[in-house]
N, C-alpha and C positions, 0 to 999 in steps of 0.2 A: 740596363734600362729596357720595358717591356712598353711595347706602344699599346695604348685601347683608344677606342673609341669611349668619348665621356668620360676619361680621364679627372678627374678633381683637378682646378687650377689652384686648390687652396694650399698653402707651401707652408713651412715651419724649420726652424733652425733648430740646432743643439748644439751642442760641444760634448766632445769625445775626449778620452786622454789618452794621450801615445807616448807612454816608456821609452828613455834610449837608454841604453848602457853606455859610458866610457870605459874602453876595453883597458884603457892605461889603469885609470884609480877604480874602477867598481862603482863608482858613482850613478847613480841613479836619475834622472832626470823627468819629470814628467811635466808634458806641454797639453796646455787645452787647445784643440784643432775645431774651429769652425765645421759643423756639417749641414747639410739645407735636404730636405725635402718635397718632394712633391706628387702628388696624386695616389700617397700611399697615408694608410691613419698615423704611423708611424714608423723611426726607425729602427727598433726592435722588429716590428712586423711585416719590414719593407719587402726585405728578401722573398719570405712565406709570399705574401700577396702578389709580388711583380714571376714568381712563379707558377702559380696559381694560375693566372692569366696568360702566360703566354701554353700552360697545360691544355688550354683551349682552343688554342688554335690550331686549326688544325695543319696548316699548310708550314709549318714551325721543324724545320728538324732538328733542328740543335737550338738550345737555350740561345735567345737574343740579347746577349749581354754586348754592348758597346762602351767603349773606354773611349771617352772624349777630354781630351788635354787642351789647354788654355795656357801660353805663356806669353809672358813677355820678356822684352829686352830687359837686359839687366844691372841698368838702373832705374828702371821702372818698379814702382813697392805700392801695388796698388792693395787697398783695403778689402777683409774679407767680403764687405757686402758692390765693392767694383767686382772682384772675380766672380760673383754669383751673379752680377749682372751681364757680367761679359759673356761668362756662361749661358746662361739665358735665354742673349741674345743669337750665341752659335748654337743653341739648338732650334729657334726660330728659322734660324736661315737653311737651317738641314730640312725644315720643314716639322720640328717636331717637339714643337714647341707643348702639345698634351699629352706630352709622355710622361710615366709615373718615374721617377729619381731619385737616386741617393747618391750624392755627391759631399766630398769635402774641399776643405780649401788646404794646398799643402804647403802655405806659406812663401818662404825665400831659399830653396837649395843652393848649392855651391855651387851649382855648374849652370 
């Protein structure tokens, strides 16, 4: 995530598809994974543009990539659009709530 100033509030979802193998049978699995957007035109072009911008800065030494994790207890199965609002909400509270985003929702893991 690259912070700017005038940032777009305008946000957009998609769904992505992520492959698993089962190592046992060879089986194949494909799941559609919630992803959300923001402040970039899209997510094809997220990456380019959230680079782009912090290439500007000048006071930038290394790529401003932050990885912000959201969980819950686990029996908590909150819906994709509770975790993008949960989300949201903790980057509000970082203070950085116009910052451009690509984020997904990574469902219910094991652990």
């Amino acid at each position: 995530m690259n912070g700017r100033k005038g940032a777009s509030s305008t946000s957009s979802r998609a769904k992505s598809r992520e492959d698993t193998v089962n190592p046992a049978t060879g089986e194949v699995t494909a799941k559609a994974i919630p992803i959300e957007t923001q402040g970039v035109a899209s997510l094809r072009t997220a990456a380019l543009e959230m680079e782009a911008v912090a290439s500007q800065c000048r006071r930038l030494r290394a790529p401003a990539d932050y990885h912000l994790v959201v969980s819950w207890h686990e029996h908590e199965h909150p819906t994709p659009e509770q975790a993008f609002a949960a989300g949201r909400h903790a980057l509000a509270a970082l203070g950085m709530s116009r910052t451009s985003i690509s984020w997904r929702f990574g469902g219910h893991p094991e652990n």
